[in-house]
MMTF fields as JSON, N, C-alpha, C and O atoms, coordinates in Angstrom:
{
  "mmtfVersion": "1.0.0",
  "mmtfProducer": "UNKNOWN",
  "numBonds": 479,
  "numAtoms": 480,
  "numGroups": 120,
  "numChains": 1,
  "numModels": 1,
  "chainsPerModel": [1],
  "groupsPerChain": [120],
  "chainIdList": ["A"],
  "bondAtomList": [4, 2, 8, 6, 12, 10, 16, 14, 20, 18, 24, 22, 28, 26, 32, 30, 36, 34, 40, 38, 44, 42, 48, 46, 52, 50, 56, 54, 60, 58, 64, 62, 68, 66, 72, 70, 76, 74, 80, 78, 84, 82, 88, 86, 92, 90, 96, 94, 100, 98, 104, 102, 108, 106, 112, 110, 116, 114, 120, 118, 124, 122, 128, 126, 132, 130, 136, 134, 140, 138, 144, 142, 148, 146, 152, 150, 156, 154, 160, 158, 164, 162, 168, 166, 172, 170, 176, 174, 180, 178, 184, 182, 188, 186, 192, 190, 196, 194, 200, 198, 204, 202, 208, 206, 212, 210, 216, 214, 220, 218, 224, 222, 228, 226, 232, 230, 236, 234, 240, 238, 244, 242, 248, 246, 252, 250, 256, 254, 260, 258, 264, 262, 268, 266, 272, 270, 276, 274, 280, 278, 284, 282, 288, 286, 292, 290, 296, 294, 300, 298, 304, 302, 308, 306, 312, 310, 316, 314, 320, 318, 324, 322, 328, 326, 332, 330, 336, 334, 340, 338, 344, 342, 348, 346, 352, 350, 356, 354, 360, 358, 364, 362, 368, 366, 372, 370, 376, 374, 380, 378, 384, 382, 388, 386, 392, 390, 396, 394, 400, 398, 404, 402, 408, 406, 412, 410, 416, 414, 420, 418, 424, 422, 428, 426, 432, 430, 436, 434, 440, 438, 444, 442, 448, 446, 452, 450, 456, 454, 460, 458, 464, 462, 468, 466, 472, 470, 476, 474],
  "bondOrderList": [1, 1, 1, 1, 1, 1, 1, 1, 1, 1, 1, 1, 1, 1, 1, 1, 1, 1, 1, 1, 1, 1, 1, 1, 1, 1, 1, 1, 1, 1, 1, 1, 1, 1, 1, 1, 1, 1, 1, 1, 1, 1, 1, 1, 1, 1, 1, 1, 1, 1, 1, 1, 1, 1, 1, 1, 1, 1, 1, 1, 1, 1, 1, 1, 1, 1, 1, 1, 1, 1, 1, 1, 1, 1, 1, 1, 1, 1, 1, 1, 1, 1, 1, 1, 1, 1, 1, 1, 1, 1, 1, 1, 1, 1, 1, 1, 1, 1, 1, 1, 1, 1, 1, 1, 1, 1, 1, 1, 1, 1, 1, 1, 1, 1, 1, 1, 1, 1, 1],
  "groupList": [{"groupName": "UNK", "atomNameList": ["N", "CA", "C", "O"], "elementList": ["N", "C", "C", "O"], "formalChargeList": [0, 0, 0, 0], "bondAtomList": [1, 0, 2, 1, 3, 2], "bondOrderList": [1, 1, 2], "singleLetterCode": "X", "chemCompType": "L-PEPTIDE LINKING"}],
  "groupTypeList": [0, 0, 0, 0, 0, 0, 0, 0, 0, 0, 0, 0, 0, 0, 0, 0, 0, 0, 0, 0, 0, 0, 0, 0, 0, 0, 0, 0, 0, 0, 0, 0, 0, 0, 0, 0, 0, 0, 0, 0, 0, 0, 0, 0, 0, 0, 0, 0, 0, 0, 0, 0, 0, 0, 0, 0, 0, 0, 0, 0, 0, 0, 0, 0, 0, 0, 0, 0, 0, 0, 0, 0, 0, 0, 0, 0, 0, 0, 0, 0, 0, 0, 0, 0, 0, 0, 0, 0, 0, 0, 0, 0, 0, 0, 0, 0, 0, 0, 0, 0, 0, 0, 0, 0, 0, 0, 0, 0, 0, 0, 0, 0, 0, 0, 0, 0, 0, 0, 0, 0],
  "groupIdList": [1, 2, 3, 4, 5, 6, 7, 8, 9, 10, 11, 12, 13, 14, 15, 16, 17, 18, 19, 20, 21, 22, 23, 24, 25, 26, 27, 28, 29, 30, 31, 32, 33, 34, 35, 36, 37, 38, 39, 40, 41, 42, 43, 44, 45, 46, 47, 48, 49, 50, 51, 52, 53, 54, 55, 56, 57, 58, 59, 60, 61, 62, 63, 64, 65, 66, 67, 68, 69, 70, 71, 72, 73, 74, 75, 76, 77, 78, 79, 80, 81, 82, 83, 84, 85, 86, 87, 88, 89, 90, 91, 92, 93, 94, 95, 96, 97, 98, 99, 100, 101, 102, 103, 104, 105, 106, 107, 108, 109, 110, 111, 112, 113, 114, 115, 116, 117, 118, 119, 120],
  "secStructList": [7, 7, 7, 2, 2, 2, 2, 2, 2, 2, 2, 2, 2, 2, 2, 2, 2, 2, 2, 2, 2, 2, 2, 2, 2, 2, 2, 2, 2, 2, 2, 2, 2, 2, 2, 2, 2, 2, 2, 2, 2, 0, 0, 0, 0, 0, 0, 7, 7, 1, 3, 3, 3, 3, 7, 1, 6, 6, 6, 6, 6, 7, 7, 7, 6, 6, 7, 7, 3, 3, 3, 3, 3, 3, 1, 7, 7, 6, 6, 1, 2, 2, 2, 2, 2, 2, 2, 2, 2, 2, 2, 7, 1, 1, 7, 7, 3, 3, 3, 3, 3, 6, 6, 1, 7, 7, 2, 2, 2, 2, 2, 2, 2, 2, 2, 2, 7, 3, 3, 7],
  "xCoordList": [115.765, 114.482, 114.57, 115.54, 113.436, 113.255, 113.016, 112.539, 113.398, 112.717, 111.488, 111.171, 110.558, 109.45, 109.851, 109.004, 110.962, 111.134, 111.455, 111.154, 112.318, 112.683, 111.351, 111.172, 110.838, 109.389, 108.432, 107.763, 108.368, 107.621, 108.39, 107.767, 109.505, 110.154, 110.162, 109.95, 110.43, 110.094, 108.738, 108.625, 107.468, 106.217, 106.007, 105.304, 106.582, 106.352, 106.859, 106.498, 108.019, 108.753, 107.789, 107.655, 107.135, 106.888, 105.648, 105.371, 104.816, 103.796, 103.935, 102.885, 105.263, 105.421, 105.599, 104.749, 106.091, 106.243, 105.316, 105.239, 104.345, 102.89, 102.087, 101.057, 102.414, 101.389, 102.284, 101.772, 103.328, 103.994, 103.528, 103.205, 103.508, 103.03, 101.808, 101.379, 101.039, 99.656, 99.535, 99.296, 99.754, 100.174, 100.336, 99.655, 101.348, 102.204, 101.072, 100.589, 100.55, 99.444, 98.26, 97.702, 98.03, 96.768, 97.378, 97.059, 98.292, 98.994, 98.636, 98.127, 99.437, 99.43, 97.912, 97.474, 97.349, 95.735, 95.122, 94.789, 95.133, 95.086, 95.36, 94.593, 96.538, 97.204, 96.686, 96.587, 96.4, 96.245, 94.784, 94.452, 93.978, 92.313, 92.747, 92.151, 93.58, 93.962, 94.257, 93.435, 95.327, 95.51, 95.026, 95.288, 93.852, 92.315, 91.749, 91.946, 91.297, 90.346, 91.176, 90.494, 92.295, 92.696, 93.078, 93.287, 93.179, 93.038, 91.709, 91.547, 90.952, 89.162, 89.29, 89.301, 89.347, 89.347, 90.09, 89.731, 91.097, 92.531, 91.102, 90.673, 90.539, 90.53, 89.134, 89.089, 88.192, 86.645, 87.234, 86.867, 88.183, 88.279, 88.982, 88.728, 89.813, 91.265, 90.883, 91.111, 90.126, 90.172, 88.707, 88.606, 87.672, 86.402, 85.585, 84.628, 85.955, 85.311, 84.374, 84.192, 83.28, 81.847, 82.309, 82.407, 82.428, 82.337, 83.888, 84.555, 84.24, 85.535, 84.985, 84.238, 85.297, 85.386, 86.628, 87.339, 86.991, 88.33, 87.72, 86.559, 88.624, 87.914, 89.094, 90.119, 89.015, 90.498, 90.709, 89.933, 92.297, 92.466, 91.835, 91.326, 92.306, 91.582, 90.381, 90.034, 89.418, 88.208, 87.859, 87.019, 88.933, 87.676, 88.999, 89.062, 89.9, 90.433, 91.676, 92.074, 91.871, 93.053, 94.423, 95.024, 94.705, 95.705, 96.937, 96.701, 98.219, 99.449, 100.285, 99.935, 101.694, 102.921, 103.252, 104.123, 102.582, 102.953, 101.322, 101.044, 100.796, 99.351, 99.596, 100.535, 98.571, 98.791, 97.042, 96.45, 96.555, 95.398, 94.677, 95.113, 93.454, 92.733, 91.665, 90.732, 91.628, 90.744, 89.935, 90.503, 88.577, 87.572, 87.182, 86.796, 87.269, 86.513, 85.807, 86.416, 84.564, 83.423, 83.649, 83.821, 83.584, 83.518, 84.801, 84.859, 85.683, 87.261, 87.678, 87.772, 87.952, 88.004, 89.332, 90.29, 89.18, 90.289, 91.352, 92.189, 91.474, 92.624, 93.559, 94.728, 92.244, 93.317, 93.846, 94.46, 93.52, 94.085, 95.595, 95.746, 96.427, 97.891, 98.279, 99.007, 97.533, 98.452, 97.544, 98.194, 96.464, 95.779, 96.674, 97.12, 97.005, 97.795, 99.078, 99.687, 99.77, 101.166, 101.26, 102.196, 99.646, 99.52, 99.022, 99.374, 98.304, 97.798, 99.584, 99.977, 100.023, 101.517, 102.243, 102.41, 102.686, 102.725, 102.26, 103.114, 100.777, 100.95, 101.697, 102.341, 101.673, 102.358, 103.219, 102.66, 104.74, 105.169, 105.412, 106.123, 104.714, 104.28, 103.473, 103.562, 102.509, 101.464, 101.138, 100.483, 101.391, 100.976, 99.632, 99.224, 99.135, 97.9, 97.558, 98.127, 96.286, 95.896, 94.776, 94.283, 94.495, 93.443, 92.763, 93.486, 91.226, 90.584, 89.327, 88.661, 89.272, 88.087, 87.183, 87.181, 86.116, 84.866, 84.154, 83.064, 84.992, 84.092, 84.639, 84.242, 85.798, 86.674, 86.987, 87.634, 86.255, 86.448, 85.545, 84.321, 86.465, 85.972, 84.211, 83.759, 83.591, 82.037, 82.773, 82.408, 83.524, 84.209, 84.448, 83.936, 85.355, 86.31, 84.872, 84.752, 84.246, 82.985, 82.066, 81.813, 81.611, 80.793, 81.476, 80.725, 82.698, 83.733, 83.909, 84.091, 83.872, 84.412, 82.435, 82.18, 81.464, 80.004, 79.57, 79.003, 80.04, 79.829, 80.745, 80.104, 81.873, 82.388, 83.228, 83.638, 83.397, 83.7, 82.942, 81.994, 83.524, 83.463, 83.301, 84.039, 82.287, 82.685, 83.051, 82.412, 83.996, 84.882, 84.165, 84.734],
  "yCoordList": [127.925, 128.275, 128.241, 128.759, 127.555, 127.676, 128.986, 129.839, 129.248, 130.456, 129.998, 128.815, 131.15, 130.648, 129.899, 129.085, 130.067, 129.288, 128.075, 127.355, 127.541, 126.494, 125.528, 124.317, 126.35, 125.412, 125.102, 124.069, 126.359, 125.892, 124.514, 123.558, 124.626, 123.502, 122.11, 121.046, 122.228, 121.106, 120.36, 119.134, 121.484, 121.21, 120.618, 119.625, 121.204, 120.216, 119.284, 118.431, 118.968, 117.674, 116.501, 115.315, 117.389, 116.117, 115.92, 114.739, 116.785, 116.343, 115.813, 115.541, 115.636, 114.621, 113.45, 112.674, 112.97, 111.908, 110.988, 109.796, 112.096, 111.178, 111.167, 110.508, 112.071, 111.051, 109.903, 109.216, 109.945, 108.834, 107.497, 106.507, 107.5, 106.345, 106.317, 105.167, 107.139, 106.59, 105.739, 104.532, 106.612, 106.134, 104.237, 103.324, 104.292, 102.878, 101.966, 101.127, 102.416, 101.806, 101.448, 100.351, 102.177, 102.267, 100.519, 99.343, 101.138, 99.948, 98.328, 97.434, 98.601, 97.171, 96.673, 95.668, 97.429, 96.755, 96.06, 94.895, 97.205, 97.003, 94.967, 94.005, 95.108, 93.599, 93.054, 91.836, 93.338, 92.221, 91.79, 90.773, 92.281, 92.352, 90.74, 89.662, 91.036, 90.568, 89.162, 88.253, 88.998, 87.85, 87.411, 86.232, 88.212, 87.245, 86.938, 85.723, 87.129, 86.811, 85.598, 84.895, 85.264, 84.174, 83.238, 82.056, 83.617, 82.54, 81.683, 80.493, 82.617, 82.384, 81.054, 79.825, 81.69, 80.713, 79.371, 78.4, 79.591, 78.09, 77.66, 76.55, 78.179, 77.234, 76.324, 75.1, 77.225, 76.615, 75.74, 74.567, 76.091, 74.741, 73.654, 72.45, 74.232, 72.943, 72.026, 70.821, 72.695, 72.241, 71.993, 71.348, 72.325, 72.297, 72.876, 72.286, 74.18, 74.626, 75.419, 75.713, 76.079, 76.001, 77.824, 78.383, 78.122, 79.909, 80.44, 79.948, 81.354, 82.039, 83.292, 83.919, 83.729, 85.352, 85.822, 85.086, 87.141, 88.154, 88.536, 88.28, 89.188, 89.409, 89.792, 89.278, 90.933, 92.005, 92.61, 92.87, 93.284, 94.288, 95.127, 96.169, 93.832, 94.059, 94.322, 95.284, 93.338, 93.756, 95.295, 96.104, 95.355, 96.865, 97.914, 98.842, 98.159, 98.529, 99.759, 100.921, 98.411, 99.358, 98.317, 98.015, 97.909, 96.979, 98.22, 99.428, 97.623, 98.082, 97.469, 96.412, 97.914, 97.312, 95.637, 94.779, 95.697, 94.448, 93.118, 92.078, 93.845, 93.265, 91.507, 90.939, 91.192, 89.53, 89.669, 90.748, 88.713, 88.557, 87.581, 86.432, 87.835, 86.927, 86.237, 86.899, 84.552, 84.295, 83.113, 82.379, 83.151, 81.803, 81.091, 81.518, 80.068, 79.507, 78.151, 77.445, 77.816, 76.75, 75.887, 76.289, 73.976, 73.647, 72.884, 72.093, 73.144, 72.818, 71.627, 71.836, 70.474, 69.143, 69.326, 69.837, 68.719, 69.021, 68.279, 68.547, 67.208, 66.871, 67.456, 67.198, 68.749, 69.641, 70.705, 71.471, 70.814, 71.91, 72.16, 72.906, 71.722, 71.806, 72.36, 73.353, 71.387, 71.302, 72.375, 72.817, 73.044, 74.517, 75.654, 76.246, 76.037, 76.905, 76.727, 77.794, 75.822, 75.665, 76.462, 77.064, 76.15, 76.403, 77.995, 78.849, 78.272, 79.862, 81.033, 82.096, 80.152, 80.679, 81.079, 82.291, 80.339, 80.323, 81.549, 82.024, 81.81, 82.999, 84.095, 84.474, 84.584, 85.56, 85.649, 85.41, 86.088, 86.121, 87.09, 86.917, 88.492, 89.639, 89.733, 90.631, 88.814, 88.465, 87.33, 86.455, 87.227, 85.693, 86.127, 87.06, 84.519, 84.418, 83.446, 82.395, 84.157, 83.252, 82.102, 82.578, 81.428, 80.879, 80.095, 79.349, 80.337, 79.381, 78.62, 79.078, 77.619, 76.938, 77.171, 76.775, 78.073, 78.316, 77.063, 77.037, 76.258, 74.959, 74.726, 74.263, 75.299, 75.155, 76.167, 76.027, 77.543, 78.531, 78.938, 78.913, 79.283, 79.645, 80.552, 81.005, 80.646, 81.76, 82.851, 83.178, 83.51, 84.763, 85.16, 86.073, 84.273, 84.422, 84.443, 85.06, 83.812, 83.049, 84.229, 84.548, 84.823, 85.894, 86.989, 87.831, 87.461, 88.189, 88.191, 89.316, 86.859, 86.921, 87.263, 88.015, 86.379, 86.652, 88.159, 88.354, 89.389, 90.687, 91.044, 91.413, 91.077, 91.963, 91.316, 92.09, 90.242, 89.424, 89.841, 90.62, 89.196, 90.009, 88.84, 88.006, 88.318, 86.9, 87.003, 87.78, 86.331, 86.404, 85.302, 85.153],
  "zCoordList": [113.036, 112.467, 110.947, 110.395, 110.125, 109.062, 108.627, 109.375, 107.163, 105.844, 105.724, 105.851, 105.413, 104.814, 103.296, 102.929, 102.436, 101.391, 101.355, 100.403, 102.706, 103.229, 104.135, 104.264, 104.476, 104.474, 103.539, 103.513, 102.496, 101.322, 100.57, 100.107, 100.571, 100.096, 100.848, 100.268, 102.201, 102.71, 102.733, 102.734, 102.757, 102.408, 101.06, 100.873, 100.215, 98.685, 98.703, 97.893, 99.698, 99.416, 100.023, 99.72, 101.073, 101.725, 101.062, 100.85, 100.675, 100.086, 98.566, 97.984, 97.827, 96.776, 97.641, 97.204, 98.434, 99.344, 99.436, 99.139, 100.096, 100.181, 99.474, 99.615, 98.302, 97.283, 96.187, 95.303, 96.461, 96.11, 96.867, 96.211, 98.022, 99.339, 99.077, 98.988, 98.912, 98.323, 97.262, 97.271, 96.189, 95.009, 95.041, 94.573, 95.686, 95.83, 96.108, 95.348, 97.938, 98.081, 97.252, 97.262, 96.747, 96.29, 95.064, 95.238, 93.949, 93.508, 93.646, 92.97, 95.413, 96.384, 96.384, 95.825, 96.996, 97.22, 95.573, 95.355, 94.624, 93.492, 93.164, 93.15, 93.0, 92.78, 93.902, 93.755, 94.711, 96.003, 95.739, 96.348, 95.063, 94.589, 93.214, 93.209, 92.525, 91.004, 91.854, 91.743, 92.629, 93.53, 94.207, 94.447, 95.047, 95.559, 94.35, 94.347, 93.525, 92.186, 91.572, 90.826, 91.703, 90.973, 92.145, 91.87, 93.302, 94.826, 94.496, 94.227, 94.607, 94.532, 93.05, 93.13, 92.185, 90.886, 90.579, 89.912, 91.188, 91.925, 92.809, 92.494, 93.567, 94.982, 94.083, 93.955, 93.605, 92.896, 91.819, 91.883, 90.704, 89.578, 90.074, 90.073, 90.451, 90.924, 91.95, 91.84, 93.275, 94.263, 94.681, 95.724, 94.158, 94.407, 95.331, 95.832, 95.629, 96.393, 95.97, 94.789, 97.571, 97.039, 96.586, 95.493, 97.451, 98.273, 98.679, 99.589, 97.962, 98.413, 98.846, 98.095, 100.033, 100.434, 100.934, 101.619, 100.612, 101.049, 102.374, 102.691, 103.141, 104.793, 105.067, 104.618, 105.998, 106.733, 106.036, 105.116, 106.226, 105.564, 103.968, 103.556, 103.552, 101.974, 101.754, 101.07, 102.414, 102.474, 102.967, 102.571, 104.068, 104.527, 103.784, 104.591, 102.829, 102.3, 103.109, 103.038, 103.895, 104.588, 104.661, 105.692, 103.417, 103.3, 103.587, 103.566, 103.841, 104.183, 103.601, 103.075, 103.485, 102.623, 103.989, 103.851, 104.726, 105.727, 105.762, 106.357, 104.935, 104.8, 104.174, 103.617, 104.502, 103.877, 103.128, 103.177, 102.627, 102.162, 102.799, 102.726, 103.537, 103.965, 103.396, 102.943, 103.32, 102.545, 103.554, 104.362, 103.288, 103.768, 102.758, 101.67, 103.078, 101.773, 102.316, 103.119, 101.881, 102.109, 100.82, 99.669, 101.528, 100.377, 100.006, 99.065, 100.711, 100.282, 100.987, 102.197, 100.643, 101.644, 102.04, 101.461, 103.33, 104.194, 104.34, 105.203, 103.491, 102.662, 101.621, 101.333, 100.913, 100.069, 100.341, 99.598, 101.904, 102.599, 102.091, 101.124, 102.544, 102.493, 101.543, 101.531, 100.004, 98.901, 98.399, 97.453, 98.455, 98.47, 98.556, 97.572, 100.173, 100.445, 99.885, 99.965, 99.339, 98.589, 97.09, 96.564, 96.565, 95.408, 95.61, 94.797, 96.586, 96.98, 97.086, 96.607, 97.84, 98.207, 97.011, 96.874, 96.163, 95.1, 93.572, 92.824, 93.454, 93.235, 93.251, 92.272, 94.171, 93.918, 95.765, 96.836, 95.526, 96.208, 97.053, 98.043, 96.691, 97.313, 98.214, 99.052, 98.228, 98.829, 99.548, 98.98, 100.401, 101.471, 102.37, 103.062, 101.777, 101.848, 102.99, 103.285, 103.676, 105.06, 104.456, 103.434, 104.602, 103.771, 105.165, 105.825, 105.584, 106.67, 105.806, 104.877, 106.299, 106.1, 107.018, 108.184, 106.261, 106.888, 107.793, 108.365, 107.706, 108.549, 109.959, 111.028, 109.418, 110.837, 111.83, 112.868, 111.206, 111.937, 113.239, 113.368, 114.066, 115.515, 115.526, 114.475, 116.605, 116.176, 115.856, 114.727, 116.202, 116.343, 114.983, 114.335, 114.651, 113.305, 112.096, 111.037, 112.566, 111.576, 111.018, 109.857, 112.355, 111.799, 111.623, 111.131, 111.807, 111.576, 109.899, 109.433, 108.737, 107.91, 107.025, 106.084, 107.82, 107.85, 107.286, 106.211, 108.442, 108.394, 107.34, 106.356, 107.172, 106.472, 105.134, 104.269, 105.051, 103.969, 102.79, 102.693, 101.977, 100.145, 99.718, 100.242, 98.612, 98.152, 96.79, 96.081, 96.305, 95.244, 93.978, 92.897]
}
């Protein structure tokens, strides 16, 4: 059995803990916002696309230290697919990025990114 001093202590510990893990998080999403905004801006100058939106985690703001970034984007010829995501990858290496072409996406996925997607 614990002391009540030995629980007050374990209680502060743990609650520096988690606001450290917040903290962190909060961080992660942070940059992960900075790295959609320059996905979005790569994909419209470089590559010509019409419409970038964020969608999943990020969007509904429950990214995790295992999170990736999801992106749609309209507009993007499907020849520059490849060399897109090479250059998306690239950014930043903290962050791996899903990237779909809104043209090619399933109904599901479609109105999925429709409802809750963010456009960048």
């Amino acid at each position: 059995m614990f002391s009540p001093e030995e629980m007050t202590r374990y209680r502060s510990g743990w609650q520096r803990r988690q606001a450290a893990r917040m903290a962190a998080r909060a961080r992660r999403q942070e940059r992960a916002w900075q790295v959609a905004r320059e996905a979005a801006r790569l994909l419209r100058e470089t590559f010509g696309a019409e419409a970038v939106w964020v969608f999943g985690s990020l969007a509904r703001g429950r990214m995790d230290e295992a999170s990736d970034i999801d992106l749609a984007v309209s507009g993007l010829a499907e020849r520059w697919l490849y060399r897109a995501i090479g250059q998306l990858q690239a950014l930043d290496a903290d962050f791996p990025i899903d990237l779909v072409r809104l043209e090619e996406a399933s109904p599901s996925l479609r109105k999925r990114i429709e409802t809750e997607g963010i456009p960048l």
